[in-house]
N, C-alpha and C positions, 0 to 999 in steps of 0.2 A: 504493500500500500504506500509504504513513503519508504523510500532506497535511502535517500539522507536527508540531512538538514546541514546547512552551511548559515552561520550568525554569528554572533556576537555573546562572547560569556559571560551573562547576568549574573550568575551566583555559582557554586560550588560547597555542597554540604555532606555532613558525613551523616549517614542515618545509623549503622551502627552496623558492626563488625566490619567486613569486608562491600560494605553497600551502602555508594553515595550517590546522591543524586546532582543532577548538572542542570541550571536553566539557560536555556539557550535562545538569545531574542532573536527571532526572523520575522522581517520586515513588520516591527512593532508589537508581535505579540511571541508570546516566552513559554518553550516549550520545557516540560520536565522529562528527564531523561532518567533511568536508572543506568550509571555505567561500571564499570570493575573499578576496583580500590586503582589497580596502578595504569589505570586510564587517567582518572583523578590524579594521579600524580605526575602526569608525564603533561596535563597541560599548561598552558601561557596561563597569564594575570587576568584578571575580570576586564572586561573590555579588547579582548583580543577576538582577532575572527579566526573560526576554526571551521571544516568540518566532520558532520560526524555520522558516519553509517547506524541505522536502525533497522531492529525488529519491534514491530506491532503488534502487541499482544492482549486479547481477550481472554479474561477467566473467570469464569463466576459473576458474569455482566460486570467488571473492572479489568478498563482499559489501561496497560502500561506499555507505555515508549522506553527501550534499552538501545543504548545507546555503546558504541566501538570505534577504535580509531582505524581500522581499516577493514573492507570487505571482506577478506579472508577470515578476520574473527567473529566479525559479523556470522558468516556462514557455519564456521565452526562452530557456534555457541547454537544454531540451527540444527546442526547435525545433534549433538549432544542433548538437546530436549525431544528428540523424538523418540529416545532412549528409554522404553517402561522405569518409570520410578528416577528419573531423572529432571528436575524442575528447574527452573531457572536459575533460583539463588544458588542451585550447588554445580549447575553449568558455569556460574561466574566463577564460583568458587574455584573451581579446575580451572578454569583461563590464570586466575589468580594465582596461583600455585606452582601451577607447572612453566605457566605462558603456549603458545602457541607451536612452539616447534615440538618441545618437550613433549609438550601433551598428542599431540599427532602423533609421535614417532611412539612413544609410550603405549597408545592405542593401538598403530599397526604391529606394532612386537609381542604385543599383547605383555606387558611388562605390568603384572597387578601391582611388585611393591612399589614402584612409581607410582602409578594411580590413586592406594592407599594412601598416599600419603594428603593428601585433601580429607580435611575434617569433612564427616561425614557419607565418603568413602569407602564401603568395607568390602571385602572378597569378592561377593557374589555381586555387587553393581560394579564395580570394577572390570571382572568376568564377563557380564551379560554386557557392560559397554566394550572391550573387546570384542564380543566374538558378532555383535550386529552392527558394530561400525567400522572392524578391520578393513576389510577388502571396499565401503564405500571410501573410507580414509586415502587408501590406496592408490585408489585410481584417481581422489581430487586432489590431493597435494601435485601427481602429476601434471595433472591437465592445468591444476594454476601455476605451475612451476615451481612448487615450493620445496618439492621432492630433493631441488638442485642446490636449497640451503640446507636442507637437514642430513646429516652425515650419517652413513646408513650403521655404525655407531656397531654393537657388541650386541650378543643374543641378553634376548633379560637372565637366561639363565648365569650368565657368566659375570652380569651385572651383580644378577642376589650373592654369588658366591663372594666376591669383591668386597659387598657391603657388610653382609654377616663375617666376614675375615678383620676387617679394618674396624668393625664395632668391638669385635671380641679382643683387639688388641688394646680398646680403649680409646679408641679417636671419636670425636663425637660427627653427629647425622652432620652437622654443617661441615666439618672438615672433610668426611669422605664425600659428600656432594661436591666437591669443592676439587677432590683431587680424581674424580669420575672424571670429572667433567676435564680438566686438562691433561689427562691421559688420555683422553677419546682423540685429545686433538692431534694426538702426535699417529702420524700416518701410518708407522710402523706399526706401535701397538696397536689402532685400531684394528687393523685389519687379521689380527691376532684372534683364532680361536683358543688360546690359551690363558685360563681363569689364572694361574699361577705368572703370567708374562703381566697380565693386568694387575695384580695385586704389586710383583715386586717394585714395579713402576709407578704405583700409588704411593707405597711406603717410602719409595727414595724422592719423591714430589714433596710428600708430607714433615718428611723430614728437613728438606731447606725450607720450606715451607714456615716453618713453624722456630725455626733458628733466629 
């Protein structure tokens, strides 16, 4: 019904947890948005022009406008409420959390202790959001390109081992998020089936890391 809205930013409020609202004035009258926390954080000052991709949504005869900084999430956060047991605020949630590429690649890998990690998140939605959005995932990150930014990264399996290794040694969830994530980058090891090549290149990351 409305693809965006491009205006002027009237207001910016936090409703509480992870969900704030945005008023956005177009051509004199000021639309409310609901958009992700780090949507809200990523924009300009009150009086700046932006725009902002939306979904229009009816529920229980209450109309709500969400609001996303680019079409891709836009779509994303679409694919993810058609999801049995999947609602809006915890579609944001997952954008929130993981962001965009994470969350994609997390879906097609079928990767649950990623997924898990969003409050509210548990096995079995995790689960059933794999295995009925995998292969549509699949094929739109392609066709929008997006497949060519996300690196096609480690099996989850070789992820979980990684993580339960580097927790049980004592590093905390933010540190090995931390040295996942710059181990993936390095070309070699990614393309490593070897969970013991992934860890000792964690542990030697974490260790200048933390010097």
């Amino acid at each position: 019904m409305i693809a965006y809205l491009k205006g002027s930013i009237a207001g910016i409020f936090k409703v509480s947890g992870n969900r704030w609202t945005l008023i956005l004035e177009v051509n004199s009258i000021g639309y409310e948005l609901q958009i992700p926390s780090y949507f809200a954080q990523q924009l300009p000052e009150v009086g700046a022009t932006i725009q902002v991709f939306t979904h229009y949504q009816v529920k229980e005869e209450q109309a709500v406008l969400y609001g996303f900084s680019s079409p891709a999430e836009r779509d994303l956060f679409r694919q993810l409420i058609s999801v049995s047991g999947i609602g809006a605020a915890l579609a944001i949630a997952l954008l929130d959390t993981l962001g965009l590429p994470d969350l994609v690649q997390a879906i097609v890998t079928g990767n649950i202790r990623a997924l898990t990690k969003t409050p509210g998140v548990g096995n079995k939605t995790a689960e059933r959001m794999a295995l009925e959005l995998r292969t549509k995932l699949s094929q739109w990150r392609t066709e929008t390109g997006l497949s060519k930014a996300i690196p096609s990264g480690p099996d989850a399996a070789i992820i979980e081992d990684v993580e339960m290794t580097l927790l049980a040694l004592g590093y905390t969830h933010n540190e090995v998020a931390k040295a996942i994530k710059a181990v993936s980058e390095d070309g070699l090891i990614a393309k490593s089936k070897n969970a013991e090549d992934w860890i000792r290149s964690a542990i030697s990351w974490l260790s200048q890391a933390i010097e």
